[in-house]
LUMVOTOR-907306 format. One record per residue (C-alpha): residue number from 1; residue in one letter; x, y, z. Coordinates in Angstrom, 1 decimal, padded with zeros to 4 digits, always signed. Layout:
! residues N
+------+------+--------+--------+--------+
: resi : resn :     px :     py :     pz :
+------+------+--------+--------+--------+
:  NUM :    a :      X :      Y :      Z :
...
+------+------+--------+--------+--------+
This chain:
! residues 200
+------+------+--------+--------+--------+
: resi : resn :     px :     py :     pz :
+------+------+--------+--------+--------+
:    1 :    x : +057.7 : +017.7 : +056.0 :
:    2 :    x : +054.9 : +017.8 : +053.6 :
:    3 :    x : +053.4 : +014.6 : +054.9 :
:    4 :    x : +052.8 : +016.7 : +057.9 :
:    5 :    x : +051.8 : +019.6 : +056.2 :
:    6 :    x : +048.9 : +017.8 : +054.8 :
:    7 :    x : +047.7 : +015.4 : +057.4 :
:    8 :    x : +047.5 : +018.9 : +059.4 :
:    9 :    x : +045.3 : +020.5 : +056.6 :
:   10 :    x : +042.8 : +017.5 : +057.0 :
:   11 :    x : +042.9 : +017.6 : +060.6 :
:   12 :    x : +041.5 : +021.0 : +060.1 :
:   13 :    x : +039.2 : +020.6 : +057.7 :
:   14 :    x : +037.4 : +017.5 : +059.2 :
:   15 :    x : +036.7 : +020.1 : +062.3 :
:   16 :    x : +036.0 : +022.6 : +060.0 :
:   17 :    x : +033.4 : +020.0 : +058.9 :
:   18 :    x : +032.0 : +018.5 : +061.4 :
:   19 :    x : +031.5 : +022.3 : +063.2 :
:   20 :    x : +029.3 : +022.6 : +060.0 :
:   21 :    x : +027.6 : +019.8 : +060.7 :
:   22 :    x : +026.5 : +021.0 : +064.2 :
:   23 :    x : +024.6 : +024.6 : +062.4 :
:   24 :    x : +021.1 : +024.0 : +061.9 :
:   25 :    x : +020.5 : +025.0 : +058.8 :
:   26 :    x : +023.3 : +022.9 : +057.0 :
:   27 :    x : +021.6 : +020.1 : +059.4 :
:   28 :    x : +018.8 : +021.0 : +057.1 :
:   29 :    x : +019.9 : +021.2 : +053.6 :
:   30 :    x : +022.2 : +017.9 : +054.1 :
:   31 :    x : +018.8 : +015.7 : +054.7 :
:   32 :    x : +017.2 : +017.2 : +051.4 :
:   33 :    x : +020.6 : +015.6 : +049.8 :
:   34 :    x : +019.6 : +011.9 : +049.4 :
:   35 :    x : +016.1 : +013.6 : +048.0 :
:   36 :    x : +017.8 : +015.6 : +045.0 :
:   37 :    x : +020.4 : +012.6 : +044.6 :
:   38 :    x : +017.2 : +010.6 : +044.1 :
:   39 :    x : +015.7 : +012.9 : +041.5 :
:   40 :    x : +019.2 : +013.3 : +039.6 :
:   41 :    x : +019.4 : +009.4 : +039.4 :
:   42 :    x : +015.5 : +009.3 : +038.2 :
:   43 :    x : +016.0 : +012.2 : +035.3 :
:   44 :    x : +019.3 : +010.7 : +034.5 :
:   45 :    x : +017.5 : +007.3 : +033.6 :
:   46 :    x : +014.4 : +009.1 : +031.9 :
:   47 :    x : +017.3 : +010.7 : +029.4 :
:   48 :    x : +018.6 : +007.0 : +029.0 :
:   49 :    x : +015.4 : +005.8 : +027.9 :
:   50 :    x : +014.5 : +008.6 : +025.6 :
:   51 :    x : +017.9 : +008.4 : +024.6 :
:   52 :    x : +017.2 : +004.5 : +023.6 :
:   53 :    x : +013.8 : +005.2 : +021.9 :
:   54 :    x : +015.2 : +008.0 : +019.7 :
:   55 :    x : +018.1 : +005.8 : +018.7 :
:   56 :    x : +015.4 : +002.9 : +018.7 :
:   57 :    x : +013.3 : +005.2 : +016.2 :
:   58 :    x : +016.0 : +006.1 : +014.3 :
:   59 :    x : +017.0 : +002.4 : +013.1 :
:   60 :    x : +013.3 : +001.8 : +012.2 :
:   61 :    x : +013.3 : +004.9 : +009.6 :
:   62 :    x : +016.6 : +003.8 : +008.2 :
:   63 :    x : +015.3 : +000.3 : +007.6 :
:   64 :    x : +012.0 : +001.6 : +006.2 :
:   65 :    x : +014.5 : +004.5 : +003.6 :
:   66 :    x : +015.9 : +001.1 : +002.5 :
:   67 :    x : +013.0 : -001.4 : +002.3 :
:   68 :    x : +011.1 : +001.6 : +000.2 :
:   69 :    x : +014.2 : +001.9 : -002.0 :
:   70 :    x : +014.4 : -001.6 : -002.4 :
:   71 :    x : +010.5 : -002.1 : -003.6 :
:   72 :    x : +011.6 : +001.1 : -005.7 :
:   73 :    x : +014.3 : -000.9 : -007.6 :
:   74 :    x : +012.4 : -004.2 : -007.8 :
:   75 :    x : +008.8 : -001.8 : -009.4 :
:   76 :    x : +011.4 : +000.2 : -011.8 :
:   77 :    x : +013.3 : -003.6 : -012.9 :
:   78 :    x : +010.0 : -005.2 : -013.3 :
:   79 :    x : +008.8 : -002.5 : -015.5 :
:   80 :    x : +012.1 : -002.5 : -017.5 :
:   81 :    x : +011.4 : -006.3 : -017.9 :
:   82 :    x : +007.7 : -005.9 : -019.0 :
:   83 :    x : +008.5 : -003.1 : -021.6 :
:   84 :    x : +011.5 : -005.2 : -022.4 :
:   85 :    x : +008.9 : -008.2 : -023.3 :
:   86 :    x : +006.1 : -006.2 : -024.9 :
:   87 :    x : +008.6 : -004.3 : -026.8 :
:   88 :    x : +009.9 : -008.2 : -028.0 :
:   89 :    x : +006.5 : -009.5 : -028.7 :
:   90 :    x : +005.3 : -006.6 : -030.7 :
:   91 :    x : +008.5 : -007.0 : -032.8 :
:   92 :    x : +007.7 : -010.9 : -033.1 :
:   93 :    x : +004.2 : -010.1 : -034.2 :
:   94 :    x : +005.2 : -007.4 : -036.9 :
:   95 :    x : +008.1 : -009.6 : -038.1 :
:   96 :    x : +005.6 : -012.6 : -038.6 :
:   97 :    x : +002.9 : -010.4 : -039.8 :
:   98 :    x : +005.5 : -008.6 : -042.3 :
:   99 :    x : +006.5 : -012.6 : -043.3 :
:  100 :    x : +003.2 : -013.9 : -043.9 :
:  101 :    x : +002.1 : -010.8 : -046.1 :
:  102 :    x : +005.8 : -011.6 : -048.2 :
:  103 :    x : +005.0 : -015.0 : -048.6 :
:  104 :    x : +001.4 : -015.1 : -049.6 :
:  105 :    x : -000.3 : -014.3 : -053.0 :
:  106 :    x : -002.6 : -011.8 : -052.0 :
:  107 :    x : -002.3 : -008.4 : -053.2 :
:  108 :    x : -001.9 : -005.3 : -051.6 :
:  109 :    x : -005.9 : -004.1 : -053.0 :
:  110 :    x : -007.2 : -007.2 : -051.6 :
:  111 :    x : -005.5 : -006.9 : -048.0 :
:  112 :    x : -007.0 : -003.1 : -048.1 :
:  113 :    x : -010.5 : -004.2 : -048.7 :
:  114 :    x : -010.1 : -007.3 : -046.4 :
:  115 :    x : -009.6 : -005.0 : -044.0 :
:  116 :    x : -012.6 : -002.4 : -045.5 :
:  117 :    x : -014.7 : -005.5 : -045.1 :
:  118 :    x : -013.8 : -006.0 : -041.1 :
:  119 :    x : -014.0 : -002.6 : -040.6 :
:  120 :    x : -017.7 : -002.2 : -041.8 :
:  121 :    x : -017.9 : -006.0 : -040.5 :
:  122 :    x : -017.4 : -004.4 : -036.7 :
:  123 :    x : -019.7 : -000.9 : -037.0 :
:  124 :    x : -022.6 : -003.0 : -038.6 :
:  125 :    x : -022.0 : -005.5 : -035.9 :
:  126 :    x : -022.1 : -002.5 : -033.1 :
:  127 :    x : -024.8 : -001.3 : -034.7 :
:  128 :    x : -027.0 : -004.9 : -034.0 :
:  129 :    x : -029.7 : -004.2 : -032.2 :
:  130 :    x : -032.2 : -006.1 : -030.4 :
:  131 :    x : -035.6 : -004.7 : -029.7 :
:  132 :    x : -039.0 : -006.0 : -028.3 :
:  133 :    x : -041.4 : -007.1 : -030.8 :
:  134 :    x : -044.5 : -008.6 : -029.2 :
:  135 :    x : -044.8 : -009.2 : -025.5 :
:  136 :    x : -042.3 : -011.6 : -024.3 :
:  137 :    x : -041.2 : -011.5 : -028.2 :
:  138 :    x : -037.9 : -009.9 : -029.1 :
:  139 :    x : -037.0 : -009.5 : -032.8 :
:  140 :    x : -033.2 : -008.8 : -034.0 :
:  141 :    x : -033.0 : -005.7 : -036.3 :
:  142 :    x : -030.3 : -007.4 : -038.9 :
:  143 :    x : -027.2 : -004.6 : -040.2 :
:  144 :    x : -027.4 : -003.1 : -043.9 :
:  145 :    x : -024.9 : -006.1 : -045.4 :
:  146 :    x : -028.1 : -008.5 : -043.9 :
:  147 :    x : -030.9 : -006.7 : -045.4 :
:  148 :    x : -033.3 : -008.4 : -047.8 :
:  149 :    x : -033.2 : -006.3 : -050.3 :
:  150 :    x : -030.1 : -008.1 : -052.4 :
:  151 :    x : -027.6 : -006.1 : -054.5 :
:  152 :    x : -027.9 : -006.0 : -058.8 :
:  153 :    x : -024.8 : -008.2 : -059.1 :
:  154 :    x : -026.9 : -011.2 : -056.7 :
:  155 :    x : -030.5 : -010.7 : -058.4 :
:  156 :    x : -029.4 : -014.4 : -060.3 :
:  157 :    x : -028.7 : -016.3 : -056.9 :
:  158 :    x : -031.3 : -014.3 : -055.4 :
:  159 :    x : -033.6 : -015.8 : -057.6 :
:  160 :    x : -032.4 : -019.4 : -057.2 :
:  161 :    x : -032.0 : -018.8 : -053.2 :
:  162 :    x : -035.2 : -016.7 : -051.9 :
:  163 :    x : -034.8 : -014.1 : -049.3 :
:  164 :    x : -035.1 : -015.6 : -046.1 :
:  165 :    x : -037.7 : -014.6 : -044.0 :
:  166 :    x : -036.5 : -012.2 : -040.5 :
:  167 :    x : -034.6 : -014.1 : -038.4 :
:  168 :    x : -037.3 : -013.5 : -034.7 :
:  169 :    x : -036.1 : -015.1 : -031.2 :
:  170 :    x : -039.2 : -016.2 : -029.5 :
:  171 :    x : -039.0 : -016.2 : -026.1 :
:  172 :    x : -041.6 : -016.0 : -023.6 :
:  173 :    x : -041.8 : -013.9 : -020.5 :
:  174 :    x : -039.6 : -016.4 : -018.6 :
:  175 :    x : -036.9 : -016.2 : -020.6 :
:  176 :    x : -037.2 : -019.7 : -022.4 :
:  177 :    x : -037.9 : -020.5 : -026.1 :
:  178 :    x : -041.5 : -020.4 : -027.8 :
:  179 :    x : -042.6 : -024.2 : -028.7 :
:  180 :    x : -041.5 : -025.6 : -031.9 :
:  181 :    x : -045.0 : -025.2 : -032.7 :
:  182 :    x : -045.3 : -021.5 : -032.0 :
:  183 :    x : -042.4 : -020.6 : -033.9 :
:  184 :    x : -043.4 : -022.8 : -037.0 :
:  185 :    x : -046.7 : -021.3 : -037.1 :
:  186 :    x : -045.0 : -017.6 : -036.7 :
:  187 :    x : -042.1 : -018.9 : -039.5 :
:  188 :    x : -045.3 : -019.6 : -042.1 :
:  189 :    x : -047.1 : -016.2 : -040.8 :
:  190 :    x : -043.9 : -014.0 : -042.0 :
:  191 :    x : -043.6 : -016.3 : -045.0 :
:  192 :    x : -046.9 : -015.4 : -046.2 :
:  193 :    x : -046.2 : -011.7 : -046.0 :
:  194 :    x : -043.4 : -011.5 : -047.4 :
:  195 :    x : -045.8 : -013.1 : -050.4 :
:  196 :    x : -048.3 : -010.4 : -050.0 :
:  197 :    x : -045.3 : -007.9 : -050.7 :
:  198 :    x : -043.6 : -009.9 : -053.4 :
:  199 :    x : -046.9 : -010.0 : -055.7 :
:  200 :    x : -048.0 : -006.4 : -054.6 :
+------+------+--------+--------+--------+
């Protein structure tokens, strides 16, 4: 009984339909169907694709969140390594240092002057300075601890070593060295005034 019941209901409704069918204006709208379908299937794979590309986009910042983390880690163990090994050698250093100053001779006074002595050693040495004596001549201006003039305490070896005379770099325009003659015959020139000032 229901069988029938239904096979009559879709008798009826296929007539319905197809009396639709026959109206103009659903004659109308049913060829603009396979048009929207069309459209439907076209935005439906635009989503797909954008869907892809976000999820395509996505990966890519993850791997780039771990490969910055991991050059992170790698920078901050490196650095751990390298204070690690200063902090090492700058105990080895101190513990030789502090052994050889235990084991030698030398007193406290005479490491504190040594190191007087290097200090004045390293201003006198900044304060070197070369300047331009004749034309093509440069002459070095020698520090304090170099002058001529000796000390009290050296006026014995003074006497048995002379002063040297000022130590002059010839070189000509060029670049190169004065000839051996040049320089012997300016040698004999300072020589002989340095004379003139010893008997004045």
């Amino acid at each position: 009984m229901e069988i029938l019941i239904i096979e009559k209901y879709e008798r009826r409704s296929g007539g319905l339909l197809k009396k639709l069918e026959e109206y103009p204006s659903v004659k109308k709208e049913t060829k603009k169907v396979p048009g929207l379908e069309k459209k439907v299937m076209t935005q439906i794979t635009l989503m797909d694709d954008l869907s892809k590309k976000a999820e395509e986009e996505r990966q890519r910042a993850e791997f780039a969140e771990e490969e910055l983390e991991r050059v992170k880690t790698e920078k901050e163990s490196l650095q751990s390594f390298h204070n690690q090994e200063t902090a090492l050698l700058r105990s080895s250093r101190r513990h030789e240092v502090v052994q050889i100053i235990a084991s030698s001779d030398v007193s406290d006074d005479r490491f504190k002057e040594l190191d007087e002595n290097f200090e004045r050693f390293e201003k006198d040495f900044d304060a070197l300075d070369v300047e331009e004596d004749t034309e093509g001549d440069f002459k070095m201006t020698p520090p304090p601890w170099m002058s001529l003039n000796p000390p009290q305490c050296e006026t014995a070896a003074a006497s048995v070593n002379p002063p040297q005379p000022e130590i002059v770099a010839s070189f000509d325009q060029n670049g190169t060295l004065m000839s051996v003659e040049d320089q012997k015959r300016d040698r004999l020139l300072l020589v002989d005034d340095l004379g003139v000032e010893a008997q004045a």
